[in-house]
N, C-alpha and C positions, 0 to 999 in steps of 0.2 A: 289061294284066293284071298282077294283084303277084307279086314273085317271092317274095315275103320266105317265110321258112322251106322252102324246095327245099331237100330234101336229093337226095345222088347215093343210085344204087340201088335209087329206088323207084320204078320202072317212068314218072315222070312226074305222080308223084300229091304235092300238096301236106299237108303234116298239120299243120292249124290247129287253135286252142282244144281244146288237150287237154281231154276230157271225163274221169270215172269212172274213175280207174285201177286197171285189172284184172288189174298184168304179175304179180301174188301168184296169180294162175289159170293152171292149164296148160292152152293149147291155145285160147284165149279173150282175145283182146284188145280194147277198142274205145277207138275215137279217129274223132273228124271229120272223113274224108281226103277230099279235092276231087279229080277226076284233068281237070291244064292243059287237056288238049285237048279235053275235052267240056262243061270250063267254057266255053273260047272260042266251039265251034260254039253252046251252047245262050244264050250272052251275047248272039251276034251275031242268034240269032232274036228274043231279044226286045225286042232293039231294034227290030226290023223291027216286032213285034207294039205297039210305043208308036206306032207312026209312022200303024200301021192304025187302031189308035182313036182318032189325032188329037191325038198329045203331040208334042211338042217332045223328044226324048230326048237331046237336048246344053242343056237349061236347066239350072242349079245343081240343081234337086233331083233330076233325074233321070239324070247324067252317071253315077253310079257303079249307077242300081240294074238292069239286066240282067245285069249280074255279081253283085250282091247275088240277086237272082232265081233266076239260075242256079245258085249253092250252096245255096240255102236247096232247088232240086229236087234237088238232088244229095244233101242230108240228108233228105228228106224219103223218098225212095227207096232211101235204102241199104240195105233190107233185099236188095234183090236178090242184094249181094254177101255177105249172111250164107247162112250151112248151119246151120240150126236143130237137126237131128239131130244135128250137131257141136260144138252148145252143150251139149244134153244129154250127151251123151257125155264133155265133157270132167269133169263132176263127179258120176259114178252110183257108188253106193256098194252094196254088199252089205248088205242089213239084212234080216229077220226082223220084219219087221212088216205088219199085211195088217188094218190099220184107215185109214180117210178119210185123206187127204189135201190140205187146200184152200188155195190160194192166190185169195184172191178182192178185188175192189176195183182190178182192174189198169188203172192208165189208160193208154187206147188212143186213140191218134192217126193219122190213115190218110188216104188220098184217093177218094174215090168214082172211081172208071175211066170212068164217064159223061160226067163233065162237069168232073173235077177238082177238085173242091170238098169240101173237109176233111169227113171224118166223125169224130165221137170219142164219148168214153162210158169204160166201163168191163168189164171179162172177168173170169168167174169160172171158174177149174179146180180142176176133184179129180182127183186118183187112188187108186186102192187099188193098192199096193204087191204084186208078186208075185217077191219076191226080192232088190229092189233098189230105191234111193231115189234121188233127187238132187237135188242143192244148191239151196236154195227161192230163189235168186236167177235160177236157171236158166229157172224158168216164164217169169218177165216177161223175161226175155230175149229166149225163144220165140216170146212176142207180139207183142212188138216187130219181130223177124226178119220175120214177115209181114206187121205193121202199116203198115210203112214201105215199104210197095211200092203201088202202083194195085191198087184190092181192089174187092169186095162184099163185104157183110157176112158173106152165109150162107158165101161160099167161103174167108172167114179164120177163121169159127167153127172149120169143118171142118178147115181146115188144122193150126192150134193142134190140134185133137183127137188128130192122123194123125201128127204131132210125135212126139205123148207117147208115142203107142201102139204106135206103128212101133219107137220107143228103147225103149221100157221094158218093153215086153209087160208092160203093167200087169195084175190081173183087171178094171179095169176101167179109162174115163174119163171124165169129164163135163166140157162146156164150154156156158158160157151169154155171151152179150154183149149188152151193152147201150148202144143208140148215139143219140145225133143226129146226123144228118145236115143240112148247110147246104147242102145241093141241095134240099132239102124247106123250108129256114128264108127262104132269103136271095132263090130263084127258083123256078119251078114253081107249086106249089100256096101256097106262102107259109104254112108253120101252122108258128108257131112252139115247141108246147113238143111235139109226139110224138116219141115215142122209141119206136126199134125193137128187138125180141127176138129175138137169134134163140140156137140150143140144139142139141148132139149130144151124144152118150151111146154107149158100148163096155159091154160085157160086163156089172159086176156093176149099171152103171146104167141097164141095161134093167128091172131087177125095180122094181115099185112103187113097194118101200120104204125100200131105197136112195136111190134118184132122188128121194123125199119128205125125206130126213135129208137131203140137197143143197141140195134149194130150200131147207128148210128153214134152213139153216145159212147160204146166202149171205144170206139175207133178215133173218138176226138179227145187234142191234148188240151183240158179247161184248165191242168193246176199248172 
């Protein structure tokens, strides 16, 4: 395994290719951290798993990839170790405004819990503000928070909703996703272009016409 970049005092956890720097955010950091020992156990499974479909896992191309394997599940997952609530929280502002809010076009990358196999697409959210705002970097953070963990679709829509609504007590929320799934493309039924919807809605976007100015709005191209 590489040791390059261990620093002392962090529990054991490597921090490779800094990502996005966010040390200018109180209480909100991200970086690509590996932690040694669960890189080794989940390296040493997949070596085993080369051996079951009949690879050679010491030939030139393949000496280094169950350790590639193992990080790329370790990034793929991290949402685990985030607190979405705690994203939101770090940047909620006091404001006086109690019109739409939409962050919409979010791209979502995730793994189906079934069978493993990457789902992605795109998430749209609104809120209406009841007191307070926050930093419009924060939604896709949120998504992400859940994206990156073994999902279904409907229960990360939801999730994403319970986020916002739980932190902000907004008057309302709306969340819509929209996904391919390559458990549907690649195996199973094999159809390659459908794409699935799914949709939750709080408070002011139970009313008709609300929830009409929503669709409506993700569905329209203003930029």
């Amino acid at each position: 395994m590489e040791k390059d970049g261990m620093k002392d005092g962090l529990n054991d956890m490597v921090i490779e290719n800094m990502m996005d720097d966010y040390s200018m955010e109180v209480g909100y950091h991200r970086r690509d951290t590996y932690n040694n020992k669960t890189l080794l156990k989940l390296g040493n499974h997949y070596k085993e798993i080369l051996k079951l479909i009949g690879e050679d896992p010491n030939r030139e191309g393949l000496v280094r990839t169950p350790e590639r394997v193992a990080k790329a599940m370790q990034f793929l997952t991290h949402g685990y170790d985030l607190n979405p609530e705690e994203i939101m929280r770090s940047a909620m502002f006091e404001e006086d405004y109690k019109q739409m809010v939409i962050v919409k076009d979010i791209e979502i990358y995730s793994l189906c819990e079934h069978h493993m196999i990457p789902f992605f697409g795109k998430a749209h959210v609104a809120y209406i503000p009841n007191g307070h705002i926050v930093g419009l970097s924060k939604i896709p953070r949120v998504v992400d928070a859940f994206a990156r963990r073994l999902q279904v679709q409907e229960r990360l829509t939801t999730q994403i909703k319970e986020a916002i609504n739980n932190t902000l007590k907004p008057l309302g929320v709306a969340v819509v996703v929209e996904a391919q799934h390559m458990c549907m493309s690649m195996r199973g039924i094999q159809k390659q272009n459908s794409v699935t919807t799914t949709s939750d809605f709080t408070g002011a976007f139970l009313v008709d016409k609300t929830r009409a100015e929503f669709i409506h709005l993700i569905g329209s191209r203003l930029h």
